[in-house]
C-alpha positions in Angstrom: -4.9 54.3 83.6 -1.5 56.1 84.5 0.7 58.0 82.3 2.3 54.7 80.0 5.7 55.6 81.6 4.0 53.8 84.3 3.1 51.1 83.5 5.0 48.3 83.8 2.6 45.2 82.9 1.0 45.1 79.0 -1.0 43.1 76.8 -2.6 43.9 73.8 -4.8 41.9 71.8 -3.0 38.3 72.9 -4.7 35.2 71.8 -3.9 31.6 72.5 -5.0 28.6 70.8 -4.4 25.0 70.1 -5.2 22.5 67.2 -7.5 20.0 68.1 -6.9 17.8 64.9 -8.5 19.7 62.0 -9.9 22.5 64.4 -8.6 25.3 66.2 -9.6 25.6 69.9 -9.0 29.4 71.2 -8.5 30.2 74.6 -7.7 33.2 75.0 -9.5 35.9 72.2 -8.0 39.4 72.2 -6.8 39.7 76.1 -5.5 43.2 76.5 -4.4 44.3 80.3 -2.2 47.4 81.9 -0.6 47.3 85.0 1.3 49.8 87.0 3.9 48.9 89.5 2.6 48.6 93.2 -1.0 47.4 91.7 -3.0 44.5 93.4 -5.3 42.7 90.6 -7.5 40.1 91.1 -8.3 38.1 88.0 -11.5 36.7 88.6 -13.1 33.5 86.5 -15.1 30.3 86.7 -13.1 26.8 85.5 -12.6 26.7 82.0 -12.8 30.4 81.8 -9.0 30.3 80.2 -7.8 32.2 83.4 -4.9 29.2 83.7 -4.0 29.7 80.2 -3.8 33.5 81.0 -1.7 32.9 84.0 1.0 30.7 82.3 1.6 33.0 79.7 1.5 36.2 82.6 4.3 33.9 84.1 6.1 33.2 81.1 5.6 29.8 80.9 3.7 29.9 77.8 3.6 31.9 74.7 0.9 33.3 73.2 -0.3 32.7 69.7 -0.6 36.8 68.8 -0.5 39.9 70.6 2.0 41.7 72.9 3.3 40.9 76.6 5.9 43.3 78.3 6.8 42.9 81.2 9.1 45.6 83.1 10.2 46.5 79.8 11.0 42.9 78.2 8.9 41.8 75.3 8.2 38.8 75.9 6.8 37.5 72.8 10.4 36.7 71.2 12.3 35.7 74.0 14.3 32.1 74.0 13.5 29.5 76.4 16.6 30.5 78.1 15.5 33.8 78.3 12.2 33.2 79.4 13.4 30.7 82.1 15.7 33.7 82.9 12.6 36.4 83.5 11.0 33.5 85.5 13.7 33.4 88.1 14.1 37.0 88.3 10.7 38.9 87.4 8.4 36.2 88.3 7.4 34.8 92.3 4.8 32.0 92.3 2.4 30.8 94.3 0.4 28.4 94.1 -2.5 26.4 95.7 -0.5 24.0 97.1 3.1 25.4 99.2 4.5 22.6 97.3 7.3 22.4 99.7 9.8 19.6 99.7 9.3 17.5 102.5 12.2 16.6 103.9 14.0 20.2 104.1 13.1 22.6 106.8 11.2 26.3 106.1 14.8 28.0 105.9 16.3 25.8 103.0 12.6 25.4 101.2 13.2 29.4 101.1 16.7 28.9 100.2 16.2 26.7 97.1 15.3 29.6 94.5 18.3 31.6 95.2 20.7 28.7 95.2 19.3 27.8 91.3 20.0 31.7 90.7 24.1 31.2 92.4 23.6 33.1 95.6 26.2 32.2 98.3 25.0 30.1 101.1 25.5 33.2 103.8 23.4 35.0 101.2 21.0 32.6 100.3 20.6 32.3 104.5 20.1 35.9 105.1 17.7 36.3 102.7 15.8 33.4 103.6 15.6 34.0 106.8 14.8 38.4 106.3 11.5 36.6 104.3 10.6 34.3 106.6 10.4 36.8 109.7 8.4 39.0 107.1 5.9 36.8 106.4 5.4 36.1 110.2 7.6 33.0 110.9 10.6 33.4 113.0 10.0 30.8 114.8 9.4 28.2 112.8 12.8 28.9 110.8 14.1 25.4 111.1 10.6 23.5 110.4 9.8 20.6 108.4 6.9 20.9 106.7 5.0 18.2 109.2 5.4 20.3 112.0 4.0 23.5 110.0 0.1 23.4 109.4 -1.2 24.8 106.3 -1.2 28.1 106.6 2.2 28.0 107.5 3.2 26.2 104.7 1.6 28.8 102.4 3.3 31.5 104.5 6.6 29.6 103.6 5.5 29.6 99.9 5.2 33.3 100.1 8.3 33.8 101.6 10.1 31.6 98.6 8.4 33.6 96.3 9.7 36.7 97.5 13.1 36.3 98.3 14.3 36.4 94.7 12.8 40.2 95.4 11.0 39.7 91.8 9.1 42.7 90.0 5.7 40.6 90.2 3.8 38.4 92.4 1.6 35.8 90.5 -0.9 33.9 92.8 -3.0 31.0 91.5 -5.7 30.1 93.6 -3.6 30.9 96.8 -6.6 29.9 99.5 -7.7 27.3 97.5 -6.3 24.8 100.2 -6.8 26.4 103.3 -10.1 26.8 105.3 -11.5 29.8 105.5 -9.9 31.8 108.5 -6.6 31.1 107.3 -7.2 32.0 104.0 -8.3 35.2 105.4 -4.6 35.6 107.4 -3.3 35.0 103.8 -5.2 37.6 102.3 -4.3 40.2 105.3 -0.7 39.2 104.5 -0.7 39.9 100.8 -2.7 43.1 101.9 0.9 43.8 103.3 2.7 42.9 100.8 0.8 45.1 98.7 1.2 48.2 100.7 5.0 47.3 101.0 5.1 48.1 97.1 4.8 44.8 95.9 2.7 43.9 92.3 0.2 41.2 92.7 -1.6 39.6 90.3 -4.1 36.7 91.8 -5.8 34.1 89.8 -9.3 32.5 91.4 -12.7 31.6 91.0 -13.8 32.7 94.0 -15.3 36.5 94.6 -14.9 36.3 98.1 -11.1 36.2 97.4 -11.3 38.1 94.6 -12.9 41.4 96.5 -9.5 41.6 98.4 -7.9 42.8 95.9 -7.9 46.6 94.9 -8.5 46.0 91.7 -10.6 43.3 89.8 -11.1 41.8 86.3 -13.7 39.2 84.9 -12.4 36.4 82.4 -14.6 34.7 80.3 -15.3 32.2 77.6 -11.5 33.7 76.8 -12.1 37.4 77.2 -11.2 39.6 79.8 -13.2 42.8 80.8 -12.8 45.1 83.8 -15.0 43.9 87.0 -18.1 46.1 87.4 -17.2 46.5 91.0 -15.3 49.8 92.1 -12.3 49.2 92.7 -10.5 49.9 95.9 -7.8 52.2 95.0 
């Protein structure tokens, strides 16, 4: 691990857990996890592993019962639900499984709907929108619904949405889960891309195959997290 200067991402000891009437389920027991800026993690665990509970509370949608979460200097432990809606529109990009795209607005506003929640102008918000959508490979699908895009360009638009807010971390759930297998391979080249652009990427899945392109792995579970006996790639 880097000098701590560097690193931007930390847990220590976090636990999660719910009352079930008079028990206490525990999801997650102890997680602790660095990350320096630029990595590419892969976060690696079967269903019911607690890798979903991990991932709301990386994304600040949850809190966790104990332990410590900074993120890019913010404790996140403490922080209002204003606050924490606030570090999900600016630190946070997500992608999911599904693009999740609304189906009667074209690629360009999809993109654009992120920065107009945040009170970017509309030449802004357009620029910006359309800057991520030529990255990610579509400049000529800009104007798009997403019945005319097939899924991997749908996902490519999902991509694009999540980084035009230019947020400190990328968080991927499952992000081939829906596609068949050669385009979830052009996904994986493309946050390959990403990743050597300087962008942080965290990605959530129970697959290995997926998991391997990342240059860094972890194992979740029963609730604990340990580093992937694998070399990494970096």
């Amino acid at each position: 691990m880097s000098e701590s200067s560097n690193v931007f991402f930390h847990m220590r000891n976090i636990v999660k857990s719910y009352a079930l009437g008079d028990e206490e389920a525990v999801i997650l027991k102890g997680v602790c996890l660095d990350i320096r800026r630029g990595e590419y993690l892969s976060v690696l665990g079967p269903s019911g592993s607690g890798k979903s509970t991990l991932m709301n509370i990386i994304g600040c949608l949850d809190k966790p019962t104990s332990g410590e979460y900074i993120l890019n200097g913010s404790l996140i432990d403490d922080l209002t639900e204003q606050e924490l809606a606030r570090i999900r529109s600016r630190e946070v990009g997500f992608i999911f499984q599904n693009s999740q795209m609304l189906p009667k607005l074209d690629a360009m506003k999809n993109v654009e709907l992120p920065l107009i929640y945040a009170g970017v102008r509309p030449r802004e918000r357009a620029r910006r929108a359309e800057e991520m959508l030529v990255k990610v490979g579509l400049q000529e699908r800009l104007h798009h619904k997403p019945n005319m895009l097939s899924g991997g360009q749908q996902q490519r638009v999902a991509i694009a949405r999540a980084l035009v807010t230019r947020p400190t971390l990328l968080l991927a759930d499952e992000p081939t889960g829906a596609l068949d297998q050669t385009t979830g391979a052009q996904i994986m080249g493309l946050f390959q891309e990403l990743n050597d652009d300087g962008n942080t990427i965290i990605m959530i899945t129970h697959d290995l195959k997926v998991a391997r392109n990342a240059r860094r792995m972890v194992n979740i579970i029963d609730g604990e997290l340990s580093e992937s006996e694998e070399a990494t790639l970096s």
